[in-house]
Structure formats: C-alpha cells, structure tokens
GUDOSE-845561 format. One line per field, with one value per atom (N, C-alpha, C, CB): residue in one letter; atom name; chain; residue number from 1; x, y, z. Coordinates in nm, 3 decimals, padded with zeros to 5 digits. Glycine has a CB too. Example, Ala and Ser with C-alpha at 12.3 -4.5 7.8 and 13.67 -1.06 7.14 Angstrom:
% GUDOSE-845561
residuo	a, a, a, a, s, s, s, s
atomo	N, CA, C, CB, N, CA, C, CB
cadena	A, A, A, A, A, A, A, A
num	1, 1, 1, 1, 2, 2, 2, 2
c1	01.319, 01.230, 01.320, 01.131, 01.285, 01.367, 01.290, 01.408
c2	-00.569, -00.450, -00.330, -00.447, -00.225, -00.106, 00.003, -00.060
c3	00.780, 00.780, 00.780, 00.905, 00.708, 00.714, 00.787, 00.572
% end
This chain:
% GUDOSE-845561
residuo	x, x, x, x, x, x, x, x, x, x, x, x, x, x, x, x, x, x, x, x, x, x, x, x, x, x, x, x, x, x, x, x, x, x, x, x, x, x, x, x, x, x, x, x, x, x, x, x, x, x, x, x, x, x, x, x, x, x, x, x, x, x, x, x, x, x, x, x, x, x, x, x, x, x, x, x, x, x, x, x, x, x, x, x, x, x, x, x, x, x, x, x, x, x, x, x, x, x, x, x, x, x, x, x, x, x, x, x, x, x, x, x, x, x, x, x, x, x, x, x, x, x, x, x, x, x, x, x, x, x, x, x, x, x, x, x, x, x, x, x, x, x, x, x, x, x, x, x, x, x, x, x, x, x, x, x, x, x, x, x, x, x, x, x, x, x, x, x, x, x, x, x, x, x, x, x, x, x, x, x, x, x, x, x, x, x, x, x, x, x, x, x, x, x, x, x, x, x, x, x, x, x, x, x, x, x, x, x, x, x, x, x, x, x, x, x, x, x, x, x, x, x, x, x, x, x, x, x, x, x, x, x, x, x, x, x, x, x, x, x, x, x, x, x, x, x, x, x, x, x, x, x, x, x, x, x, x, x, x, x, x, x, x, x, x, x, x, x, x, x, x, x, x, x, x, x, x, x, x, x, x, x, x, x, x, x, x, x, x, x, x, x, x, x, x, x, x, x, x, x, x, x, x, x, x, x, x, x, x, x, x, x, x, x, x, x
atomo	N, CA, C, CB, N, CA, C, CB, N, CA, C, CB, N, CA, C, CB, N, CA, C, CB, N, CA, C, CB, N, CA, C, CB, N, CA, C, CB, N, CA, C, CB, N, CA, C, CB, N, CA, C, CB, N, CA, C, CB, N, CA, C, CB, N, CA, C, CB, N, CA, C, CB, N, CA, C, CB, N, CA, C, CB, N, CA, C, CB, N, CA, C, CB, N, CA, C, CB, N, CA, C, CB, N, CA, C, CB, N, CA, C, CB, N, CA, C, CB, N, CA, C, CB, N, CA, C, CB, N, CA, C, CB, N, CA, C, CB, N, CA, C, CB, N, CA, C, CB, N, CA, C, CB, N, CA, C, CB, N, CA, C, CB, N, CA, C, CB, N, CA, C, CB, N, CA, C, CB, N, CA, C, CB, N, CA, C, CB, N, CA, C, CB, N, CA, C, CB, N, CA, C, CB, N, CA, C, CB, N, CA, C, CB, N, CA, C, CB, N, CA, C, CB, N, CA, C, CB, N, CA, C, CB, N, CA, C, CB, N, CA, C, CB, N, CA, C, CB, N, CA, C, CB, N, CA, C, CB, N, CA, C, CB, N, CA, C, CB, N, CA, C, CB, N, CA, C, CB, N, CA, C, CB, N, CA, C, CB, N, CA, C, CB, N, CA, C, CB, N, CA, C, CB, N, CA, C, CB, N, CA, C, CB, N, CA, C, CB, N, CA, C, CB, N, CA, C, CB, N, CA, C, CB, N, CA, C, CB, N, CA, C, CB, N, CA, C, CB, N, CA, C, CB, N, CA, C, CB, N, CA, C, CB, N, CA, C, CB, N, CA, C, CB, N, CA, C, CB, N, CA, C, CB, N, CA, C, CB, N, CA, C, CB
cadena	A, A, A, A, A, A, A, A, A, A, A, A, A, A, A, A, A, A, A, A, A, A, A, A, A, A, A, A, A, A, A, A, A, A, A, A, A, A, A, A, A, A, A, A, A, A, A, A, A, A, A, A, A, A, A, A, A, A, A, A, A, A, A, A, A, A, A, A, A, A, A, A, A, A, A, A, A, A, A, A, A, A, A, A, A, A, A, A, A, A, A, A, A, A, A, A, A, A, A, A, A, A, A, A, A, A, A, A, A, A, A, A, A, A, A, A, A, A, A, A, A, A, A, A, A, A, A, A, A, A, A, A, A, A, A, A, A, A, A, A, A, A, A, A, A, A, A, A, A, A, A, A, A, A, A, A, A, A, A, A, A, A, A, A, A, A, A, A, A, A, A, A, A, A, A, A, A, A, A, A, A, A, A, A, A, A, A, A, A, A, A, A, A, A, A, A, A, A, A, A, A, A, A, A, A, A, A, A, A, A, A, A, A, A, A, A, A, A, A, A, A, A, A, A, A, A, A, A, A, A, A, A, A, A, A, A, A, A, A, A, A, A, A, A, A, A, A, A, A, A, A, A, A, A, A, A, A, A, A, A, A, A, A, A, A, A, A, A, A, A, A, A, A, A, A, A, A, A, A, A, A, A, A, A, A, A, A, A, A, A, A, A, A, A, A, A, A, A, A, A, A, A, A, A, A, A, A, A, A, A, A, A, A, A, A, A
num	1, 1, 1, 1, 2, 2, 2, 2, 3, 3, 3, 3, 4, 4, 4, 4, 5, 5, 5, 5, 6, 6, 6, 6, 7, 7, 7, 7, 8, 8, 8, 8, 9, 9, 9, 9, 10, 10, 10, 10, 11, 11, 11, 11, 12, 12, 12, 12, 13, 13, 13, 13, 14, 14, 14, 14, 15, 15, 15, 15, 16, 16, 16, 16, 17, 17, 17, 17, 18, 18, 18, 18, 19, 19, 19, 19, 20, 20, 20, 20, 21, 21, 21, 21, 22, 22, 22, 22, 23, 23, 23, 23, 24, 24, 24, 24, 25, 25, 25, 25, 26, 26, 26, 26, 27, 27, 27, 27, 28, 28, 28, 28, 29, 29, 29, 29, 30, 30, 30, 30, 31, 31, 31, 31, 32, 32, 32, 32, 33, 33, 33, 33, 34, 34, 34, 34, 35, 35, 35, 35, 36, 36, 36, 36, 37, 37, 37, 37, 38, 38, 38, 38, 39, 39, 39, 39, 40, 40, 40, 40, 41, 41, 41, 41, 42, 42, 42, 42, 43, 43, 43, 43, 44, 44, 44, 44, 45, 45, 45, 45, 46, 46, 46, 46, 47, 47, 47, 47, 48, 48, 48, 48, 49, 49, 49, 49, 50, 50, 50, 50, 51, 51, 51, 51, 52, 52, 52, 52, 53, 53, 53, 53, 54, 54, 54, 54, 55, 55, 55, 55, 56, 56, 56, 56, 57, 57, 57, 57, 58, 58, 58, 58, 59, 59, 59, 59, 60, 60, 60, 60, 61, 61, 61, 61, 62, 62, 62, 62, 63, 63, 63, 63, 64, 64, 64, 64, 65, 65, 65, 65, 66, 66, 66, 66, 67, 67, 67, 67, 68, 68, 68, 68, 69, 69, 69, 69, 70, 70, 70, 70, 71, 71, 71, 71, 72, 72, 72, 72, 73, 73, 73, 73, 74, 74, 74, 74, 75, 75, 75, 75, 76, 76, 76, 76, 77, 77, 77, 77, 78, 78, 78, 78, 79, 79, 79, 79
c1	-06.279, -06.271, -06.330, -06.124, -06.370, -06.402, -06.287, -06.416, -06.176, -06.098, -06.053, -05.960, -06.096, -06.128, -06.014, -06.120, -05.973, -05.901, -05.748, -05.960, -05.717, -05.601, -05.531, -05.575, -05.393, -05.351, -05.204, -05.346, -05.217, -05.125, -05.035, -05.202, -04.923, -04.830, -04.688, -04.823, -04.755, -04.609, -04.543, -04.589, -04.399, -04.261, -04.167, -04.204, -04.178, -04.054, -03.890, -04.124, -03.773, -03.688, -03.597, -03.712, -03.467, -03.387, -03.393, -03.374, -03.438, -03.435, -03.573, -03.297, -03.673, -03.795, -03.858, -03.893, -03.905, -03.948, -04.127, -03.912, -04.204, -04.281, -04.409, -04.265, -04.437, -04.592, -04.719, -04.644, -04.796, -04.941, -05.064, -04.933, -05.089, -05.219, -05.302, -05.267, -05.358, -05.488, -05.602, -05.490, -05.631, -05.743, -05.776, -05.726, -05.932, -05.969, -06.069, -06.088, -06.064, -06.121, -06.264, -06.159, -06.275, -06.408, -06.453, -06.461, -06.354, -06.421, -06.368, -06.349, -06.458, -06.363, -06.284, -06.448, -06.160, -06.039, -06.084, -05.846, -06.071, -06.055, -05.933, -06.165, -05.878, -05.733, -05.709, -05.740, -05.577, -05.490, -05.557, -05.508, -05.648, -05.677, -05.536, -05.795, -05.507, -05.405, -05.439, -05.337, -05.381, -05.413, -05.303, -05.378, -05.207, -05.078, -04.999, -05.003, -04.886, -04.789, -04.641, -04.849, -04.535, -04.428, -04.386, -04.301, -04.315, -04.242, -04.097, -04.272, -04.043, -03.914, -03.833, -03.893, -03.773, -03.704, -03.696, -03.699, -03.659, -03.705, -03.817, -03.601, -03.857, -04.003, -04.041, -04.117, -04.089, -04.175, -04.340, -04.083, -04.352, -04.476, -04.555, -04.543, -04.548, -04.581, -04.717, -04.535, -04.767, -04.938, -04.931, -05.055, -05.024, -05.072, -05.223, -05.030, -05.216, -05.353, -05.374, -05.340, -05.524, -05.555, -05.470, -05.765, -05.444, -05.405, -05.508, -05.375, -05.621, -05.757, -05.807, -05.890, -05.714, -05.756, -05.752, -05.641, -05.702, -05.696, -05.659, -05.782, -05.491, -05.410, -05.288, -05.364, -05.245, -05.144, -05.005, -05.212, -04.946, -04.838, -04.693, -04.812, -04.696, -04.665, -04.468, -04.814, -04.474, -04.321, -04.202, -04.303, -04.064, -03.985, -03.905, -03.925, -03.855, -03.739, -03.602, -03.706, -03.540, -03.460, -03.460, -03.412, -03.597, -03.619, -03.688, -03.728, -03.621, -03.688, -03.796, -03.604, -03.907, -04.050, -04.060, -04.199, -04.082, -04.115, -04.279, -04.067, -04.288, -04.387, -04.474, -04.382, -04.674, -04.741, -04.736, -04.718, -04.620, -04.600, -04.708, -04.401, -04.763, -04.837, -04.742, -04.907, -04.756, -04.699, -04.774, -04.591, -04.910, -04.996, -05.138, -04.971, -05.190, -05.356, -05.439, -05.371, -05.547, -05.658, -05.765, -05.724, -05.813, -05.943, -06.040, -05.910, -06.191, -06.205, -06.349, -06.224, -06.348, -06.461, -06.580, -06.510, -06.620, -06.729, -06.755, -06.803, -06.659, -06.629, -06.512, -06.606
c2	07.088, 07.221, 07.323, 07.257, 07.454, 07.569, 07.600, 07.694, 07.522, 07.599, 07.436, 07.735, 07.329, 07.202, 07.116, 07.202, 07.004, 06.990, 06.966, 06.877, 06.905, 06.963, 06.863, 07.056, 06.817, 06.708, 06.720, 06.639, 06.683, 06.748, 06.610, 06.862, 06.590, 06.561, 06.503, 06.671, 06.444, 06.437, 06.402, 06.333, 06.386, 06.351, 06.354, 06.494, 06.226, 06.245, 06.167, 06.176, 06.296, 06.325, 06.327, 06.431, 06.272, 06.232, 06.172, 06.276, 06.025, 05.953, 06.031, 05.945, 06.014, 05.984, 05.837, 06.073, 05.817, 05.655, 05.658, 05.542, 05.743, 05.731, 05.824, 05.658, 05.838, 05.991, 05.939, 06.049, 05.978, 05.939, 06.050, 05.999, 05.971, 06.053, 06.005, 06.015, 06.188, 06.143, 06.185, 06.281, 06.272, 06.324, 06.194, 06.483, 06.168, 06.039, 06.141, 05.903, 06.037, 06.005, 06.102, 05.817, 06.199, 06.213, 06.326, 06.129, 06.397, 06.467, 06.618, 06.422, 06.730, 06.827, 06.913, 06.929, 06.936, 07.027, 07.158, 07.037, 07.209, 07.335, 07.403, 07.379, 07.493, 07.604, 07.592, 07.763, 07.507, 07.524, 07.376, 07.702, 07.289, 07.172, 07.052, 07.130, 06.945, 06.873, 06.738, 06.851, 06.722, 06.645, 06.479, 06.741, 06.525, 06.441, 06.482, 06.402, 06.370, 06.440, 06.317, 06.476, 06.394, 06.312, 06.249, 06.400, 06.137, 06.092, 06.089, 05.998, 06.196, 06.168, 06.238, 06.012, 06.311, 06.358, 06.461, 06.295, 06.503, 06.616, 06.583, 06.648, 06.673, 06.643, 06.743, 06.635, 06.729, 06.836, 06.815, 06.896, 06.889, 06.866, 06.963, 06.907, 06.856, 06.935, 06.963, 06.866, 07.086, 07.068, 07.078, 07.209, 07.009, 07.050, 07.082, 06.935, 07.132, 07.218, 07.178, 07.379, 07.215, 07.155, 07.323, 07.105, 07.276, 07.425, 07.495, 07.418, 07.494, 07.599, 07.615, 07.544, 07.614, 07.615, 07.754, 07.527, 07.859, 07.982, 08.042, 08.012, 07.961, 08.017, 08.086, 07.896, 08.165, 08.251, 08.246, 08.402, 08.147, 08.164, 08.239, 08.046, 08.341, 08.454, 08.415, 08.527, 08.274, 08.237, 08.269, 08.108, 08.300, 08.305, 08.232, 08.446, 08.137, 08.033, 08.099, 07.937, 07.983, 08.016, 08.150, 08.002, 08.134, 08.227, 08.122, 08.361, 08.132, 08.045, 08.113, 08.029, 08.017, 08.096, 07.999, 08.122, 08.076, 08.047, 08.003, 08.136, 07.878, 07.823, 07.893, 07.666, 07.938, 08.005, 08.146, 08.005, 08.152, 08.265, 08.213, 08.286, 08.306, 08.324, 08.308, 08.460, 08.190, 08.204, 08.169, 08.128, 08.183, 08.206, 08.208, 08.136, 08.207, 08.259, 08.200, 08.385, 08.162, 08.084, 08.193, 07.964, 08.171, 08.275, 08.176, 08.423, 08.105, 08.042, 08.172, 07.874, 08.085, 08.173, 08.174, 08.051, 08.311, 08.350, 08.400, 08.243, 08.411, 08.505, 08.567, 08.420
c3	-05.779, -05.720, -05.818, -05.685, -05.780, -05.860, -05.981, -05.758, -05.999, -06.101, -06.149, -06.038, -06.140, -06.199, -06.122, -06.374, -06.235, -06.082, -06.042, -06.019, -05.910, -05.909, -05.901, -05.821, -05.868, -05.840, -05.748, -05.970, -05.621, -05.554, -05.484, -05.446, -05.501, -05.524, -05.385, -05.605, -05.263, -05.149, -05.238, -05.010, -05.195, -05.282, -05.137, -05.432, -05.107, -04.989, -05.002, -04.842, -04.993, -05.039, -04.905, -05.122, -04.933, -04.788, -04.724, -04.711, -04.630, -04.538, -04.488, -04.455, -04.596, -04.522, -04.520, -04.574, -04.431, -04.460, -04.498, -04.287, -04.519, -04.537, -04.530, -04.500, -04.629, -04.653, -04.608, -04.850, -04.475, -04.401, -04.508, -04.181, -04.574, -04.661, -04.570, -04.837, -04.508, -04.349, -04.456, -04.139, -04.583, -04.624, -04.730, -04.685, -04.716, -04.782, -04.929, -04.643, -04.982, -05.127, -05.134, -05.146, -05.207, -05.202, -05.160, -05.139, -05.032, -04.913, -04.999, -04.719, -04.918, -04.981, -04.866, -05.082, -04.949, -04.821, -04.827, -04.862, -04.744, -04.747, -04.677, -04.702, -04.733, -04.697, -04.585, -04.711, -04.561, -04.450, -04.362, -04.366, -04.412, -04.367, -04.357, -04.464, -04.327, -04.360, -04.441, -04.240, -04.561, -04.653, -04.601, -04.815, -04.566, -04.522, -04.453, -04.603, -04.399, -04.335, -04.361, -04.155, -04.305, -04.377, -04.245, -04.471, -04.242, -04.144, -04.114, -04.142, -04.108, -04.079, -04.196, -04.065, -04.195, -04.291, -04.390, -04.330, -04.484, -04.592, -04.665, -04.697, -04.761, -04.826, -04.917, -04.721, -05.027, -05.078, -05.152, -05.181, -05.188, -05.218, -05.384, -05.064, -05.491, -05.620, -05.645, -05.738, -05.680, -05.695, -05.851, -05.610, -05.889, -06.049, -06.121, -06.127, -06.147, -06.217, -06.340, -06.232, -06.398, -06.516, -06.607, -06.533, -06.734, -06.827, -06.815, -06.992, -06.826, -06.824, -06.689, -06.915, -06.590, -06.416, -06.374, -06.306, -06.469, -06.420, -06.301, -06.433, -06.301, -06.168, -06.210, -06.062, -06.103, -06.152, -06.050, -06.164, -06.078, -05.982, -05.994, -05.954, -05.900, -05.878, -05.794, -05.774, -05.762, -05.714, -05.779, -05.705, -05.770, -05.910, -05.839, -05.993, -05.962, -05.923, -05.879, -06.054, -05.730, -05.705, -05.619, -05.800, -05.569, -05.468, -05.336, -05.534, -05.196, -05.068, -05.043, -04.928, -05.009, -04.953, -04.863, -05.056, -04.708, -04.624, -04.628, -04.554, -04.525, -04.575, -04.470, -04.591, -04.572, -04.542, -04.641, -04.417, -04.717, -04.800, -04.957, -04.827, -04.957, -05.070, -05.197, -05.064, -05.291, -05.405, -05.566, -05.377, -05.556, -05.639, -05.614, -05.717, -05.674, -05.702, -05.783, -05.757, -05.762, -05.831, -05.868, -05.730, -05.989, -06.014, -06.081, -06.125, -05.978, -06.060, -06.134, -06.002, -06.234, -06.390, -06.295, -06.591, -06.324, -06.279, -06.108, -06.319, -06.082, -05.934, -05.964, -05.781
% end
C-alpha cells in the first residue's frame, strides 16, 4: 500500500466456527471492499501497520465505535 504495509488480522471470538477470507493474494482492496467474513458468532478484527506507516489513530480506549466510525488516518509521504 502507499503507507507500506499492513497486516490485518480476523480473530474469531465466541462460538464462531469459522473466518471465509473471500480477498485473494496479490489483488489490491480498496475502502469499504470485503476482505472476509465471519460465520456465526462474535469477532474482531486487528489491523497492523509498519512503525514508519504514518498513521494516526485517533480511537481512545474503552470508548464503543460504531462500526463505519472513523478511528484513524493514514498519510502516506508525499501526498
């Protein structure tokens, strides 16, 4: 990606039986595309960034964000 790269994370939690990774190897996503989906149950999902990825996440713990809520920002170098 423009801010290097990322590594994003299903984690299914509670009587899920199982995470469908539909986005394949290679391709690129773009915002609000679907990478996976969970089957059954609770779920979350961790993203991770390189240290020099130049993102700013703006969430504070122990606060609920409805999902679609903006909780950080990417700037990649040179835009």
């Amino acid at each position: 990606s423009k801010i290097g790269k990322v590594a994003i994370l299903p984690m299914g939690m509670a009587q899920v039986s199982s995470i469908v990774v539909t986005a394949e190897e290679g391709t690129t996503i773009r915002k609000g595309e679907e990478i996976s989906y969970f089957q059954f149950g609770g779920s979350d999902i961790v993203v991770m960034f390189e240290r020099a990825s130049n993102v700013s996440i703006t969430a504070m713990p122990g606060v609920h964000y409805k999902m679609g809520t903006r909780i950080g920002q990417a700037f990649p170098a040179g835009e």
